[in-house]
N, C-alpha and C positions, 0 to 999 in steps of 0.2 A: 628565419622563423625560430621561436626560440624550442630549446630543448626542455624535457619534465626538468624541474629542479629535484634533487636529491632527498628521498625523503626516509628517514630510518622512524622502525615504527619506536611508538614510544607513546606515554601515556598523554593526554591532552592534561590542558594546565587548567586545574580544577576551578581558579577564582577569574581567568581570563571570559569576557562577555561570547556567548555561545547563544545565536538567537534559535528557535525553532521555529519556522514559516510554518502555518497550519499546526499551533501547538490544541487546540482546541481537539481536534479531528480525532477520528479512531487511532491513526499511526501518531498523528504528533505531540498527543494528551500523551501513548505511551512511554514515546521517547521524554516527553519531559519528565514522569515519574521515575524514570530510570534515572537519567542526569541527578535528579536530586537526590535517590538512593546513590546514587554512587558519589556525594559532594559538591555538584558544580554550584557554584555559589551565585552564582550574575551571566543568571536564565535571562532572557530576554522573550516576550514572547507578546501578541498584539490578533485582537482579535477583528475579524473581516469587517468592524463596523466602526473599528479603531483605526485598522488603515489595509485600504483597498488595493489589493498587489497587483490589480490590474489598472492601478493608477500609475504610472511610469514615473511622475513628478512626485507622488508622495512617497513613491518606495524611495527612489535617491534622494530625498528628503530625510527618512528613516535613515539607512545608513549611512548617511552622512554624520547627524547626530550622536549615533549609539556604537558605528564602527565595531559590530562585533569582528572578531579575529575566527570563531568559528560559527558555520549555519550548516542545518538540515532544511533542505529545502521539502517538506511532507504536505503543503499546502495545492491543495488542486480541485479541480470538479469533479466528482466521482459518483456512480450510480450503478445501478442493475442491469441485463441487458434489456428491459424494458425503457429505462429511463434514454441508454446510450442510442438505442434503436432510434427515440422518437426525437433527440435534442441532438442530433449531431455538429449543429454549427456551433451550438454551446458548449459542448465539450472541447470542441477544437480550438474555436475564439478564445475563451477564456482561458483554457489551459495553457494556451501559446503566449500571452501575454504575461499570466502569472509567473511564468518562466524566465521569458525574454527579460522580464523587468527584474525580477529578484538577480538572474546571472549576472548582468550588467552590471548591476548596482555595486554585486559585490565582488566584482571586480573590478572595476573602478577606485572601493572604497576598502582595495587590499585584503580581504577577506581568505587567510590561510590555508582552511582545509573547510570544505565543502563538501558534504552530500546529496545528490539528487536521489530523490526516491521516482519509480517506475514502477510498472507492474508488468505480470508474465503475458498479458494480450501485445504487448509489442511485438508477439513472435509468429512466423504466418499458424494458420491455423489448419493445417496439416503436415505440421513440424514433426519430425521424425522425434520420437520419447522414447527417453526422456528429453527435454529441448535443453540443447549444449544453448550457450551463449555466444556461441558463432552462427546458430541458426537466425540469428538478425537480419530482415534484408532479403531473404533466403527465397519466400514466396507471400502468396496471397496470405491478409489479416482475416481473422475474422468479422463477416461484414455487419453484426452487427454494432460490434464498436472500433470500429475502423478509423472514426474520427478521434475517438479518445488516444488510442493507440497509437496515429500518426504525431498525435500534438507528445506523447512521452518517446518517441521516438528521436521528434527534435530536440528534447531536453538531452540524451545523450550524445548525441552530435555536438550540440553545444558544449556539454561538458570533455569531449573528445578534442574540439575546437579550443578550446580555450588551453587545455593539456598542451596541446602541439604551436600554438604562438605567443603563450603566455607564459608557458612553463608550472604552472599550475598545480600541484598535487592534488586535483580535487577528482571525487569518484563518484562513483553512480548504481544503484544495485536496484534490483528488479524482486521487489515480491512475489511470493505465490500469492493464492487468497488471501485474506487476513479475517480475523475474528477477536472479539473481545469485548472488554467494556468499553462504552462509547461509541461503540456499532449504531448504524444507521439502521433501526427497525423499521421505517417506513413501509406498508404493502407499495407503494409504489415507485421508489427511491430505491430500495438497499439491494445489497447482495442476496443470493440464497441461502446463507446459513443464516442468518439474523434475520432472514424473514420464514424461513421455515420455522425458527424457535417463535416467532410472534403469532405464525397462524397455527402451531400444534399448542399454542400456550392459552391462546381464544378459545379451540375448538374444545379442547380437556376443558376450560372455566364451563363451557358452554351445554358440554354434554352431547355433540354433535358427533350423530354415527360414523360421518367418514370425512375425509379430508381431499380433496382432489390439488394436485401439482401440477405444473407446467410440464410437460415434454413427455418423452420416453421411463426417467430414471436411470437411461442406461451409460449415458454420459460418466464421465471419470475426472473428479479434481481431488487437487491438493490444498490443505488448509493449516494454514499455520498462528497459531496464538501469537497476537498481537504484541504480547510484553516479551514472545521469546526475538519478534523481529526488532522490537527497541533494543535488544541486548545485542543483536546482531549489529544492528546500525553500530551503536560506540566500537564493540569490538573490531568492525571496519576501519570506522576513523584511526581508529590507534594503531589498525596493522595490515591495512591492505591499502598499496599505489601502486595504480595502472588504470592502462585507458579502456580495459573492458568492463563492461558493465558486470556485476557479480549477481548473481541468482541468488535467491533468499529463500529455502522453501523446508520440507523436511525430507523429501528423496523419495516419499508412499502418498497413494493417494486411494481413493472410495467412490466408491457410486455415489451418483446421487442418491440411489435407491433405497443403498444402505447409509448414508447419510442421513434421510430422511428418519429413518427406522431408528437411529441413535438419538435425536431428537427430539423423538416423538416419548421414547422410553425416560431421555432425562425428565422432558415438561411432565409425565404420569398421560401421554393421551393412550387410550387404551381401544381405540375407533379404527375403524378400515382405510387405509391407505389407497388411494386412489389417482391414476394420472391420465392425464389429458395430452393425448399423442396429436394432438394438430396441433398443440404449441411445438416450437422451436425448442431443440435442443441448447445449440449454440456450439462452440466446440468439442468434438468427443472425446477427446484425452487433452488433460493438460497438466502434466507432471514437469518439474523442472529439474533439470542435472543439476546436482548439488556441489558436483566434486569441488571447483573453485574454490566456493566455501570452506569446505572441508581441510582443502587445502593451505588455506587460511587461518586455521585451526578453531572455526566455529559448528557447530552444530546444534538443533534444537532440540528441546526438553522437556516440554510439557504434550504430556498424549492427548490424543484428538477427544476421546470421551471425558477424558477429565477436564480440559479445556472448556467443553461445553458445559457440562455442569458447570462449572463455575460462571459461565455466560449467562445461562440461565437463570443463576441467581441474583448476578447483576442485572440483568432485565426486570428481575419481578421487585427488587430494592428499588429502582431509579424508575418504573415506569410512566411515575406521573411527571419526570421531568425528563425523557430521554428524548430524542429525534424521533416523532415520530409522524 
């Protein structure tokens, strides 16, 4: 079985072909406009109706052709805990094959340095927090998206697998939440921050006395802007090899409650805040141990309210053609 090959960080070679799986999506739109502010010149990038990752014969097809030397693999099926509650074999079927078939391929077709992207539900959901990156494994997911979770679980395995008989320098990091432009606003599809901005941004047009939420409020996440995790990603590539997965997050995390209330103030709603305690909370803390990273010598930059303003105003620019 073979050993990692040696890998010294160093910057990636700007004009070398660097594809983005899911360049469209919230994380992979980001990373691309990173790549091009920072020079890469022979982007690659293919949209899901250009070529289907859960096609096994067209992905090795792709990189057969295009042979990029680097990939971010950011392409997956993602949703709210409503959506993951109610589609669990869809999250798992597809997510596993989009995996299965992009790794493959790109090892197969020599593919140097690799990123898998994950998210922080991979961890059980009563993880001792902030959740280290050894808490993997450790206990019970949370069951409402338990199938999404399982299917990025495999993803690191696989990229652990591949590390240990291929030799491989390729890595794998775990976001916290994510926000930004390109967010998924859908009421039925997206996360909470991007649907809380789309229902306080209705109810302010609308003039509507109160606002009612899902759950408690009392639940606790971590949110991090979308362009500071693109920055993370390159900064990885360039300077982090090893087989654990790295955590991506900012180290602080808010209520929903008070969440909601930062939200509510960027869109101008000015109405009573309301919640609905027979909805589901879902996990009650989910903070991520950052040290890894840190140690890595990354950390993020943009604060949580200014981050939303800015969302905010990408929302009400792009509304007529966002996700929604």
């Amino acid at each position: 079985m073979a050993e990692d090959v040696s890998f010294e960080p160093a910057p990636l070679d700007r004009a070398s072909a660097f594809y983005v799986a899911g360049h469209n999506g919230l994380v992979g739109s980001a990373i691309w406009r990173k790549l091009q502010d920072e020079g890469f010149s022979n982007l690659i990038g293919r949209s899901s109706s250009e070529l289907d990752l859960k096609n096994r014969e067209a992905v090795f097809d792709f990189f057969r052709e295009n042979k990029p030397r680097y990939v971010v693999l950011a392409a997956a099926k993602v949703g709210g805990i409503l959506a993951n509650n109610t589609y669990p074999v869809d999250f798992l079927s597809e997510n596993l094959r989009i995996q299965v078939n992009v790794l493959d391929a790109a090892r197969q077709w020599g593919v140097e340095r690799l990123l898998f992207l994950g998210s922080s539900c991979i961890y059980p959901k009563f993880a001792e927090q902030p959740i280290r990156e050894d808490s993997l494994l450790t206990g019970h997911l949370e069951p409402t998206n338990d199938a999404y979770a399982i299917a990025k679980i495999a993803g690191i395995m696989q990229i652990q697998a591949v590390r240990r008989q291929y030799g491989l320098p390729w890595i794998s990091a775990m976001p916290t939440n994510l926000y930004g432009p390109g967010d998924n606003f859908s009421p039925q599809g997206s996360h909470v921050l991007p649907a809380l901005i789309r229902r306080y941004d209705e109810a302010a047009k609308a003039g509507q006395a109160s606002v009612t939420n899902w759950g408690t409020g009392a639940p606790m996440r971590e949110f991090l802007h979308v362009d500071d995790m693109a920055d993370a990603c390159l900064h990885l590539l360039e300077n982090y090899d090893g087989s654990s997965q790295v955590n991506v997050g900012t180290g602080s995390d808010v209520t929903i409650k008070d969440l909601a209330a930062v939200i509510a103030s960027a869109v101008g709603y000015t109405g009573k805040i309301e919640w609905d305690v027979t909805k589901p909370d879902g996990t009650p803390r989910k903070l991520l141990d950052v040290s890894m990273l840190t140690q890595a010598g990354w950390k993020a930059s943009i604060p949580l309210e200014e981050g939303i303003r800015s969302t905010v105003e990408w929302y009400r620019q792009n509304i007529e053609s966002i996700r929604s």
